[in-house]
Structure formats: C-alpha cells, structure tokens
Backbone as a chain_set.jsonl record, in Angstrom:
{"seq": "XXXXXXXXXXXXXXXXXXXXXXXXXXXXXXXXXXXXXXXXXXXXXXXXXXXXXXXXXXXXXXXXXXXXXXXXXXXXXXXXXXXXXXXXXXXXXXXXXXXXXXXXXXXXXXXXXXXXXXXXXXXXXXXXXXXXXXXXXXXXXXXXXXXXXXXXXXXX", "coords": {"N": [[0.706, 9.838, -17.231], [-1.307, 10.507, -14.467], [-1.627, 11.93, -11.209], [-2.548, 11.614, -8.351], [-3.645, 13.168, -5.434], [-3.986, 13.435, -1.515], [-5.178, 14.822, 0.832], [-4.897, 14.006, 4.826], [-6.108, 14.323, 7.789], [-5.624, 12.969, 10.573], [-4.779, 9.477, 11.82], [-7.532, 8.293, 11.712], [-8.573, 8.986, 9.436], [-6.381, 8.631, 7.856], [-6.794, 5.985, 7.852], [-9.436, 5.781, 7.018], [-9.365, 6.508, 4.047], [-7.585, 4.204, 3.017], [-9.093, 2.563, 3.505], [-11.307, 2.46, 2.084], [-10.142, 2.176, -0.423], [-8.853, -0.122, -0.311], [-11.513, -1.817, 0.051], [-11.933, -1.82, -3.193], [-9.784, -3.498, -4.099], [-8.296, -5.68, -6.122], [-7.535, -10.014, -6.839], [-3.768, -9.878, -6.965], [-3.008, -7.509, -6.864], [-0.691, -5.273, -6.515], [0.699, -2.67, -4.25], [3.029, -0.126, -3.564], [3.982, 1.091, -0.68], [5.49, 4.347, 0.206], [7.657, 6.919, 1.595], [7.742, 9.817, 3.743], [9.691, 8.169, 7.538], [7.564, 7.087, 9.804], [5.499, 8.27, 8.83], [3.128, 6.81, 8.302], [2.68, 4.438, 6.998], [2.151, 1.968, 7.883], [-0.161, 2.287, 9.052], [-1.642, 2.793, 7.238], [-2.145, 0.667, 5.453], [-3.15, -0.689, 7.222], [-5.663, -0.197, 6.772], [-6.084, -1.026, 4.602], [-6.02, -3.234, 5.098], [-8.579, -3.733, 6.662], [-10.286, -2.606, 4.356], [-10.568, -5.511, 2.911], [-11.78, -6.946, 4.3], [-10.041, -7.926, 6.368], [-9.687, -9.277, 9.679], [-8.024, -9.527, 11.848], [-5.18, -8.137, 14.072], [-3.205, -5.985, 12.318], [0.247, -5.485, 12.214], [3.85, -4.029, 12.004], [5.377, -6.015, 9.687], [8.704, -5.329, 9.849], [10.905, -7.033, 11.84], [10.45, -9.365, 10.353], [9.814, -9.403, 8.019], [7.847, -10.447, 5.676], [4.218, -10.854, 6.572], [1.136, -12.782, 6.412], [-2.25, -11.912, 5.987], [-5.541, -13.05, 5.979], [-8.419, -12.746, 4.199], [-11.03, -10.989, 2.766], [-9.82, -11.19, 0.292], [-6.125, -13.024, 0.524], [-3.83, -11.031, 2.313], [-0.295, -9.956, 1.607], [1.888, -8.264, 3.366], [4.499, -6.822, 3.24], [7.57, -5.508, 4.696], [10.607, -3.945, 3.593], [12.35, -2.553, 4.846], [14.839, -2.975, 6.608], [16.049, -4.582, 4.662], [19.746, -5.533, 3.77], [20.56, -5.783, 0.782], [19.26, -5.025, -2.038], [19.747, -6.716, -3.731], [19.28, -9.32, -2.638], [17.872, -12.297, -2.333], [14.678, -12.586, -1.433], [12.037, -14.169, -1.761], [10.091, -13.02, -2.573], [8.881, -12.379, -4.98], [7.186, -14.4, -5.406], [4.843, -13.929, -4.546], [3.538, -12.431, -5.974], [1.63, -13.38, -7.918], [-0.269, -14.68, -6.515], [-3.112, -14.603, -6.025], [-3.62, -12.715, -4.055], [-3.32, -9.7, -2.548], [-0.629, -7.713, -2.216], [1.132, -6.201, -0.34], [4.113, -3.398, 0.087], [6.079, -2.266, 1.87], [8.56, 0.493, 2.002], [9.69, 0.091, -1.206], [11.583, 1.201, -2.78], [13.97, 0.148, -2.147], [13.931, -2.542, -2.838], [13.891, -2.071, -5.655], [14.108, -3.641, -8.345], [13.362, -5.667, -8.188], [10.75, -5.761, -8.686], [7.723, -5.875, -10.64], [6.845, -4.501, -13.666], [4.21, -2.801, -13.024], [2.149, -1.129, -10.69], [0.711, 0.193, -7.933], [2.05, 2.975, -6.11], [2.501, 4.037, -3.197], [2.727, 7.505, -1.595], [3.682, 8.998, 1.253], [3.765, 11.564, 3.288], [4.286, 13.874, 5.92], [3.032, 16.646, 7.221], [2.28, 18.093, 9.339], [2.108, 17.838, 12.789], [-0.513, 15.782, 12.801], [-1.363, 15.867, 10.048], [-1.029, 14.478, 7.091], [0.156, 14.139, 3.566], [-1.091, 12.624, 1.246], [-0.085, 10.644, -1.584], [-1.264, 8.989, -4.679], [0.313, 7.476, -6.784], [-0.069, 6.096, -10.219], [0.819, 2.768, -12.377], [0.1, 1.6, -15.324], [-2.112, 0.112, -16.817], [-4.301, -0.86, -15.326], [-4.107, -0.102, -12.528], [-4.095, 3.06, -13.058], [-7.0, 3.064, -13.753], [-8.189, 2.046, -11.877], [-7.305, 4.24, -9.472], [-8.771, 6.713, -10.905], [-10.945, 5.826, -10.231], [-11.501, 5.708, -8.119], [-10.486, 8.151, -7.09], [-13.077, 9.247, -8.616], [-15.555, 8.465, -7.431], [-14.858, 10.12, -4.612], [-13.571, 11.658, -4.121], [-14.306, 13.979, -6.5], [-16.053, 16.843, -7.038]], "CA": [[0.269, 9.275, -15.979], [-1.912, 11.204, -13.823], [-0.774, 11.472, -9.489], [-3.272, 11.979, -7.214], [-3.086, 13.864, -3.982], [-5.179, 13.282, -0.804], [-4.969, 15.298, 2.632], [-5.33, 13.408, 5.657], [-6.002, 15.314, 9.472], [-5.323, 11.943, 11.258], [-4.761, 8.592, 11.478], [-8.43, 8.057, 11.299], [-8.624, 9.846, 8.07], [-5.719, 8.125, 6.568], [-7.57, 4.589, 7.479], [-10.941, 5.543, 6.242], [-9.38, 6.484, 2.512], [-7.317, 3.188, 2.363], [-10.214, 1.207, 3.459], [-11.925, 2.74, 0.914], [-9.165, 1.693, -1.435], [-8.955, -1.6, 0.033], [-12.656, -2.413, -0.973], [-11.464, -1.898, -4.59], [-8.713, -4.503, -4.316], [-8.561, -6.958, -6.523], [-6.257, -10.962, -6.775], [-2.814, -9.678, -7.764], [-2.757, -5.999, -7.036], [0.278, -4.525, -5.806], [0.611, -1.462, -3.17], [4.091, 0.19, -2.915], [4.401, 2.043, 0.324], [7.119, 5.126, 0.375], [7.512, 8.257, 2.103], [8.56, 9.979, 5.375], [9.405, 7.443, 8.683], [6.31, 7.137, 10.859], [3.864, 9.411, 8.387], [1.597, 6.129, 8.406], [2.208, 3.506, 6.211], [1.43, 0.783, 8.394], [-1.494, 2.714, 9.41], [-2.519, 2.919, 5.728], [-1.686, -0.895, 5.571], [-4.598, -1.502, 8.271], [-6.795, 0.333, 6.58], [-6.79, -1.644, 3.641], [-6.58, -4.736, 5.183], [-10.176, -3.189, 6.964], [-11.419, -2.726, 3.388], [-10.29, -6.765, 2.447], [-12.597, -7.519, 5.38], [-8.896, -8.832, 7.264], [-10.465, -9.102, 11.082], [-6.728, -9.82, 12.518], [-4.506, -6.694, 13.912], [-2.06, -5.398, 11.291], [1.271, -4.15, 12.46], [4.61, -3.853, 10.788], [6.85, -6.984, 9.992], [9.569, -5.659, 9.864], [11.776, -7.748, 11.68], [10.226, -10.922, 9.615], [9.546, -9.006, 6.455], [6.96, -10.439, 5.458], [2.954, -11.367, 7.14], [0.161, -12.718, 5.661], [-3.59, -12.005, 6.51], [-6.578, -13.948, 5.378], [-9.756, -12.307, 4.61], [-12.15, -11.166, 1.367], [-8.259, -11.533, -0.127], [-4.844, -12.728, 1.548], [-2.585, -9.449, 2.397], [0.71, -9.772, 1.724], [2.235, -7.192, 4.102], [5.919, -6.513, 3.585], [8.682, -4.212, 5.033], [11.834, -4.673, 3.558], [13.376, -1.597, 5.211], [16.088, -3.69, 6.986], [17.022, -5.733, 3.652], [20.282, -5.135, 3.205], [21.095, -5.88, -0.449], [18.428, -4.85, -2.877], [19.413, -8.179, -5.121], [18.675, -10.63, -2.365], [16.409, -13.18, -2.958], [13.438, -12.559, -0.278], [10.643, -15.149, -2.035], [8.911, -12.255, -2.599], [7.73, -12.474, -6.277], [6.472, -15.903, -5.209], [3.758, -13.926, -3.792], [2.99, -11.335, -7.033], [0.69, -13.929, -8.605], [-1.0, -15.955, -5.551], [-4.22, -14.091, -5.827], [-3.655, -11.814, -3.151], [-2.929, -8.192, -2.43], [0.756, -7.741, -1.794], [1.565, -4.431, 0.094], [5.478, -3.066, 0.14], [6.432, -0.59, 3.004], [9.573, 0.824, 1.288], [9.473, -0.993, -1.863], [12.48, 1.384, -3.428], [15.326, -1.219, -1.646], [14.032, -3.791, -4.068], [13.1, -1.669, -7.058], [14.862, -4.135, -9.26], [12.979, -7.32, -7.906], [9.645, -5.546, -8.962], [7.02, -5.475, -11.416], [6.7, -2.911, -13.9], [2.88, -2.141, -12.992], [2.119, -1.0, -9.23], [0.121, 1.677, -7.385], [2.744, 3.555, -5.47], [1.891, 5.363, -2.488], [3.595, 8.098, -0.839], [2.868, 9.068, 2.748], [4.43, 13.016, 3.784], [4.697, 14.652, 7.058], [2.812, 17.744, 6.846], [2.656, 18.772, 10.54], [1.756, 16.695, 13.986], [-1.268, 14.759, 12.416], [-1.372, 15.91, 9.132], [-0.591, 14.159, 6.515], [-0.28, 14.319, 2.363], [-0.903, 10.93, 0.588], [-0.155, 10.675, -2.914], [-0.708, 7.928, -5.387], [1.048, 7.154, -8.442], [-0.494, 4.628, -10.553], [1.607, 2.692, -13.496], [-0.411, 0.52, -15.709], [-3.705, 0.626, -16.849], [-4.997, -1.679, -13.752], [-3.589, 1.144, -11.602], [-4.534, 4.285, -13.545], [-8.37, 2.981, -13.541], [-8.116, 2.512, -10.057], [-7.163, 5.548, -9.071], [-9.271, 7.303, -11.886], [-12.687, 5.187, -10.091], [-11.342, 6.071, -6.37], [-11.413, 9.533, -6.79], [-14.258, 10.387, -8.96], [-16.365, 8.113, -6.394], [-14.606, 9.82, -3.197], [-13.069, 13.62, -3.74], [-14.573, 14.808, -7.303], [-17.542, 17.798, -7.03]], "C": [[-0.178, 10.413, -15.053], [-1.354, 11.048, -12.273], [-1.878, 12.468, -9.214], [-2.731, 12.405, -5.614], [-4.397, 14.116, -3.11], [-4.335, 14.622, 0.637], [-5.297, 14.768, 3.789], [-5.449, 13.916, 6.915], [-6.0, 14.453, 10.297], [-5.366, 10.774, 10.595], [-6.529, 7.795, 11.172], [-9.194, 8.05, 9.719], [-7.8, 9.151, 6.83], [-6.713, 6.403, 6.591], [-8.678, 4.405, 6.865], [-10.246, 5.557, 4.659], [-8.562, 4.902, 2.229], [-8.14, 2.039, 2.721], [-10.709, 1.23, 2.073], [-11.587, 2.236, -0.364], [-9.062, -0.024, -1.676], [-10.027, -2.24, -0.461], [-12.639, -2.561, -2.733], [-10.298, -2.908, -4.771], [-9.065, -5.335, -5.055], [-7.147, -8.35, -6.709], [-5.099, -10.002, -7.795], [-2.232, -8.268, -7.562], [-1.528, -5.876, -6.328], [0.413, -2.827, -5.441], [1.951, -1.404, -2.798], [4.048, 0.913, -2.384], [5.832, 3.308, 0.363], [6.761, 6.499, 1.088], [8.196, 8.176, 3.522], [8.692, 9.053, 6.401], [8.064, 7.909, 9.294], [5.445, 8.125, 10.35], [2.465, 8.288, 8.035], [1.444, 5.181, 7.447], [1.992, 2.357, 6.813], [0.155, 1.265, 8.83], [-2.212, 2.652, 8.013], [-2.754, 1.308, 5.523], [-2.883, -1.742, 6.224], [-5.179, -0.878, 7.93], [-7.251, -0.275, 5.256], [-6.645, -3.27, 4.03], [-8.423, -4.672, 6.179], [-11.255, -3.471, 5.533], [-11.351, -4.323, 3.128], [-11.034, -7.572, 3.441], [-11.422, -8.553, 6.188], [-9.521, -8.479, 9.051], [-9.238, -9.253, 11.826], [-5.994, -8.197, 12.975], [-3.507, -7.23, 12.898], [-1.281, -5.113, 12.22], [2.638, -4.95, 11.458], [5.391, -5.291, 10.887], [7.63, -6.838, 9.291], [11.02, -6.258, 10.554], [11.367, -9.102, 10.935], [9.653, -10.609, 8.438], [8.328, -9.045, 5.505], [5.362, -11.17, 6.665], [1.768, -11.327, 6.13], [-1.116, -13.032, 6.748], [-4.587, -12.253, 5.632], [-8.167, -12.879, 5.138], [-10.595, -11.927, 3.32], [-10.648, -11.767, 0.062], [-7.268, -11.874, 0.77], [-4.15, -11.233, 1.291], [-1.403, -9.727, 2.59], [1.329, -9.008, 2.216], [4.009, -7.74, 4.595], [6.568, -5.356, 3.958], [9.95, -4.423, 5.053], [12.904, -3.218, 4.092], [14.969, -2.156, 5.865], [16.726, -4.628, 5.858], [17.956, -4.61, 3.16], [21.001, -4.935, 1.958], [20.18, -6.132, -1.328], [18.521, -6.045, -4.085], [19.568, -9.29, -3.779], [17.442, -10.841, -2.128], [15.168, -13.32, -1.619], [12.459, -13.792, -0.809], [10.161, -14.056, -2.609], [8.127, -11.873, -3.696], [7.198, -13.517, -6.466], [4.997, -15.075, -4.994], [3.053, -12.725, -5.06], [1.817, -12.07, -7.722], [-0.269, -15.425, -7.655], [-1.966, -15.356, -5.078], [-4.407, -13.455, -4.703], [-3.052, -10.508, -3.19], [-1.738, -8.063, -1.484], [0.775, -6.053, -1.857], [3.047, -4.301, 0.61], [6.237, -2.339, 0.909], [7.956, -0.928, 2.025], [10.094, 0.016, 0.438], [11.018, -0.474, -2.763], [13.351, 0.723, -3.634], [15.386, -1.857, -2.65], [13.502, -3.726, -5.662], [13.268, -2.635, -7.936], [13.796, -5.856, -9.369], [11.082, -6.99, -7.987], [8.928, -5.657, -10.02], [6.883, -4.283, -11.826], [5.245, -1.875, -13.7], [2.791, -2.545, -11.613], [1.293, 0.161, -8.993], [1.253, 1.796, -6.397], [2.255, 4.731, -4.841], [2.539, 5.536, -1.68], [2.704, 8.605, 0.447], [4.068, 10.597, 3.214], [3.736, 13.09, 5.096], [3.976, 16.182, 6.616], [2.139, 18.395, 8.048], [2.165, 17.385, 11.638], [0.963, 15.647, 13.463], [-1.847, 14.849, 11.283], [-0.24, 15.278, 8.029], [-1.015, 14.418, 4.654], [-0.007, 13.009, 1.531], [-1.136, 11.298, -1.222], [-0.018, 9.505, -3.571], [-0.571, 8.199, -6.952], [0.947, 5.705, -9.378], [0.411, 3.977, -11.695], [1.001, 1.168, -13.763], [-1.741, 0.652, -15.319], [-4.583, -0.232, -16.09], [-5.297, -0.539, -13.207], [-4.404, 2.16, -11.607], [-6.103, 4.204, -13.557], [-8.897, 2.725, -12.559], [-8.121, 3.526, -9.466], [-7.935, 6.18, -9.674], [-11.149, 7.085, -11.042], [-12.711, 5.99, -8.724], [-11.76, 7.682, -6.515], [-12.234, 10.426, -7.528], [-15.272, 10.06, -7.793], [-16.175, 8.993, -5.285], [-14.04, 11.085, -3.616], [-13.416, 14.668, -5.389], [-15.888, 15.424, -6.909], [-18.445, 17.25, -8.107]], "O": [[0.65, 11.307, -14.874], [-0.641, 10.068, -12.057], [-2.085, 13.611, -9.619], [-1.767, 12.047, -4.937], [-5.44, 14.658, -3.475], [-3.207, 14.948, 1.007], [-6.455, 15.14, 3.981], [-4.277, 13.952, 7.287], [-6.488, 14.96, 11.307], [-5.721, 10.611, 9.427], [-6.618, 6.807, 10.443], [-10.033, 7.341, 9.165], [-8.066, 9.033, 5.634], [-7.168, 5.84, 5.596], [-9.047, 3.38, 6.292], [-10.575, 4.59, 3.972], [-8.915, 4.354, 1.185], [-7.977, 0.87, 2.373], [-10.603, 0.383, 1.185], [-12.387, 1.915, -1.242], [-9.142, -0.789, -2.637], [-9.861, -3.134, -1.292], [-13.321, -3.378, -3.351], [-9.94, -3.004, -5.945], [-10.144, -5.889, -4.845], [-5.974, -7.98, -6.729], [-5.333, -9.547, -8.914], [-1.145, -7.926, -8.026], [-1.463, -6.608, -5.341], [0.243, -1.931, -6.268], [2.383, -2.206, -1.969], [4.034, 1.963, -3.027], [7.003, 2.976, 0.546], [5.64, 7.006, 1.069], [8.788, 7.309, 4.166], [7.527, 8.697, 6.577], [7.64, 9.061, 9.203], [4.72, 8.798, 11.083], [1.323, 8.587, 7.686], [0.329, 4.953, 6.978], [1.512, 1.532, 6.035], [-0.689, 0.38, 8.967], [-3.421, 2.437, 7.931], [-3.937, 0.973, 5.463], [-3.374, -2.843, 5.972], [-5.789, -0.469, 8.918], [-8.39, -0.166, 4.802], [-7.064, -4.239, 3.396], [-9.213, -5.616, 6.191], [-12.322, -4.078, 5.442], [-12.539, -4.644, 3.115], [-10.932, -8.798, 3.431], [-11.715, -9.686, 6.569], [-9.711, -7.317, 9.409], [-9.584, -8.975, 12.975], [-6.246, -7.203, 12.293], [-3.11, -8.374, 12.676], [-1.757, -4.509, 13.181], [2.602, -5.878, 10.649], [5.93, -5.674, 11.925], [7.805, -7.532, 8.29], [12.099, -6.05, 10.0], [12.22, -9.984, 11.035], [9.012, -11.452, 7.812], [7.886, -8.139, 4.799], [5.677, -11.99, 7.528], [1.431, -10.433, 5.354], [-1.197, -13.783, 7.72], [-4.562, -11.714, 4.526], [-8.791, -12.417, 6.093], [-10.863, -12.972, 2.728], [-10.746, -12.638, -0.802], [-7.264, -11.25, 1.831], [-4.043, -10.578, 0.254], [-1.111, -9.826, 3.782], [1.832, -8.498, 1.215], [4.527, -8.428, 5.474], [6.17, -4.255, 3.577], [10.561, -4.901, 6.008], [14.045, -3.027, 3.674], [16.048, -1.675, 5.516], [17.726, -5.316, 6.065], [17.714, -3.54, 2.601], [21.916, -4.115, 1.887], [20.024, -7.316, -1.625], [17.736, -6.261, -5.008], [20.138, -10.313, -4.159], [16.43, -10.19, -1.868], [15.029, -14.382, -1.012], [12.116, -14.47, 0.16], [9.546, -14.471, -3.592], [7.061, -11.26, -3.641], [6.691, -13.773, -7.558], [3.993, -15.705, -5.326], [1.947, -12.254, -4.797], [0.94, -11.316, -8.143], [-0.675, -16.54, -7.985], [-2.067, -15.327, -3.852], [-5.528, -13.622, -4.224], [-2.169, -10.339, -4.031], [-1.788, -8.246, -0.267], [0.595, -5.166, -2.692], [3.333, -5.039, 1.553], [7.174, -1.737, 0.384], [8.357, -1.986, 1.541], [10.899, -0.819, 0.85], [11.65, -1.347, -3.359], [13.781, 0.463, -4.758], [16.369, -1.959, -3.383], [13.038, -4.536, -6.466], [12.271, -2.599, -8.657], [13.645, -6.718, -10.234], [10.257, -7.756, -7.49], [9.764, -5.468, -10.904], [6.799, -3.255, -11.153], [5.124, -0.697, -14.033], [3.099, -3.651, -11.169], [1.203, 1.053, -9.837], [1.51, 0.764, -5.778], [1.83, 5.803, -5.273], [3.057, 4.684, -0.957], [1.482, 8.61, 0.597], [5.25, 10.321, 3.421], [2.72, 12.437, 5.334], [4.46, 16.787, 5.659], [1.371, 19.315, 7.763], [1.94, 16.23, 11.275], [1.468, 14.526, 13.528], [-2.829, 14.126, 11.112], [0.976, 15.466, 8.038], [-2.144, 14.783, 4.326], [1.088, 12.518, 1.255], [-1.993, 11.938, -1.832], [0.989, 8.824, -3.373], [-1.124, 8.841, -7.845], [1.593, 4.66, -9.299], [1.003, 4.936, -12.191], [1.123, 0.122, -13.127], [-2.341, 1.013, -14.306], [-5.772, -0.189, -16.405], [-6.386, 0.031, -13.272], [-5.231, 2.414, -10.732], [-6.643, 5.294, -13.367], [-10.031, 3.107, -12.27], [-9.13, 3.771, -8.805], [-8.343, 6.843, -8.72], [-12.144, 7.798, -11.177], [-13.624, 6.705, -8.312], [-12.804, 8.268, -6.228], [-12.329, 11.65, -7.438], [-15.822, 10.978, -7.186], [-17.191, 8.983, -4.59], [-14.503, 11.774, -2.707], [-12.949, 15.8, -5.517], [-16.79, 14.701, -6.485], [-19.552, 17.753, -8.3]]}, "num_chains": 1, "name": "protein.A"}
C-alpha cells in the first residue's frame, strides 16, 4: 500500500485539494478523518462537500454525530469524537451503502464498526497554518483513487 503526503500553507489550500478529491467521489466511498485537534478536518470536510457540488455550510456535528448534505452525492458527515463506547450502536453502517459519501472525523473510536476498505486521512500540525495531509488508501477503490489524484494534481 502506497501513503501519500500533501503540504498545505492554509486553510485555503487544504480546501482546494479536498475539493479536488471531492470531484472524484463516487456512491459508497468512505473518508476516515484522523489527526491532530483543530489541524482541519472539518475544513477538509467542506472542501469535499465543495467538490460534491453540496451548496449548504458544512460544520462539525459533533454534538449530533451525524449531518447529512444533499448535492452531486449525499455527505454523510460524522464526528464520533464524543462516543463513548466504541461498540455502541450509532446507525452508522446504515449509511455505508446508501449511495453517498460517508466522511468520519475520528473514525479510530469505532474502528471495529468499520469496513475493511476506506481512504484514511490524516491531518498534522506543522506550524500556525501549515499543515501535512496524508492519505492512506486500503482497497483497490482507494489505492486508484489516490494513484489518479496525484498523478493529475502533484506528479512532474
């Protein structure tokens, strides 16, 4: 498995690459969010509901876990950081096969209540408005995803 690594110099920066990403979405995909507090995964979050043509604001639910937004796809947009017991039952593989793009802010909690094929993306701290985004694809969905993204978008 190959892991990609992006650099981002703002939040502008991180929204243009997951728009970018976002236009590649397709029914079913899953997006696990992980990394440092506040390095931008709800900001990454609205950047691919930008590419899914979602016209609504994004922000985080987590106190209600999950939100859904309507638009070239629905966006499943979860944050189960406040669940406290990684085996309760959220709904939330109700939503793995309802032709929409289900995104995970800290998806570790419920590793157990996951699918074994996901793009997993990390979000680092790498000073005031720098950031280092890395994805980790698993499953050959994933891996040709990532493989299309950045020959289109950071190969010479």
């Amino acid at each position: 498995m190959q892991i990609y690594e992006f650099k981002s110099n703002g939040s502008e920066e991180t929204l243009s690459i997951a728009k970018n990403l976002g236009n590649r979405l397709e029914p079913n995909d899953l997006i696990l969010l992980e990394g440092d507090l506040g390095a931008g995964k709800t900001t990454f979050t609205k950047g691919l509901a930008a590419g899914l043509d979602i016209q609504r604001n994004v922000n985080s639910p987590t106190f209600t876990i999950i939100k859904e937004y309507h638009g070239r796809l629905p966006l499943y947009h979860m944050d189960v950081y406040r669940v406290e017991n990684e085996f309760e039952d959220l709904g939330i593989d109700e939503y793995f096969d309802r032709d929409g793009v289900t995104v995970i802010e800290w998806a570790h909690l419920i590793e157990e209540q996951l699918p074994n094929e996901s793009l997993v993306i990390y979000l680092y701290h790498e000073g005031e408005d720098r950031r280092k985004i890395v994805f980790k694809p698993t499953g050959a969905r994933y891996e040709a995803l990532c493989k299309e993204f950045w020959n289109e978008n950071f190969s010479d």
